[in-house]
N, C-alpha and C positions, 0 to 999 in steps of 0.2 A: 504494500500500500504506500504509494507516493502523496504526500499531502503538500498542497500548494501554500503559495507565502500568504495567498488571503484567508485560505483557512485556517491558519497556523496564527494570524491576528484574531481571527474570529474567535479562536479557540481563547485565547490570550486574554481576551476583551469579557470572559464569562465570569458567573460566578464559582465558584470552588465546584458545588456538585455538579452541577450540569456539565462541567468541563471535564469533568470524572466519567459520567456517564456518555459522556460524546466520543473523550479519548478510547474507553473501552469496547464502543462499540465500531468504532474505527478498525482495530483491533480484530474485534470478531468480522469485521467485514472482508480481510486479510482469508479468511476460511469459509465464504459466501454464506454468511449468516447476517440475519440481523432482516429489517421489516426495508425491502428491497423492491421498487416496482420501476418497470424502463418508463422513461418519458416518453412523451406524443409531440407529435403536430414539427414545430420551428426545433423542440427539444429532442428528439429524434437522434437516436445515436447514443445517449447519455442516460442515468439511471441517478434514481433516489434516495436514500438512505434517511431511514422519519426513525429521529431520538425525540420522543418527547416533542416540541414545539419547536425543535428545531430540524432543521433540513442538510442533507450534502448533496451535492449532484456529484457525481462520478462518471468515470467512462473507462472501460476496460483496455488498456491500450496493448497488451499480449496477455498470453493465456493465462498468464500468471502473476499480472503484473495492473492494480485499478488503481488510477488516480483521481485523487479527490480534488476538484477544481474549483469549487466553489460552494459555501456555509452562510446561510443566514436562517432568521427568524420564518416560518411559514406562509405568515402574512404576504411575504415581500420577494422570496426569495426567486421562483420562475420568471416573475416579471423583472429582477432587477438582471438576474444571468441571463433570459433571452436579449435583453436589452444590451450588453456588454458583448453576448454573440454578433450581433447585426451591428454595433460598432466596430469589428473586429473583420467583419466580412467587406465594408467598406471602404 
């Protein structure tokens, strides 16, 4: 499991447990565990990781090998990474 610089502030940015229970499930996600569903539509390609109220997108990039690209709050989080996608494609 590769985790990116913004997850790695996000993580930074928590309180003690949640950043317990995010890191562990990070963790378990290393071993295709954890509440995992692929995305749709713009998100296509990429996958979910739901701890609690918070979100990871990830994307498999070899068989053996997910990185985690992007963490925030559920509220926010598909609309701010599609948003950062289609700045990235432009």
């Amino acid at each position: 499991v590769r985790i990116s610089a913004q997850v790695e502030a996000f993580l930074g940015r928590l309180p003690p447990e949640p950043r317990k229970k995010l890191r562990a499930a990070l963790v378990a996600l290393g071993k295709s565990a954890g509440d995992i569903k692929p995305l749709e539509n713009e998100l296509a390609g990429f996958h979910r990781l739901r701890v609690g109220r918070y979100r990871v997108v990830f994307c498999y990039a070899a068989p053996d090998t997910v990185d985690c690209v992007y963490a925030e709050e559920r509220r926010i989080v598909y609309e701010v990474f599609a948003a950062l996608l289609r700045e990235r494609l432009e």
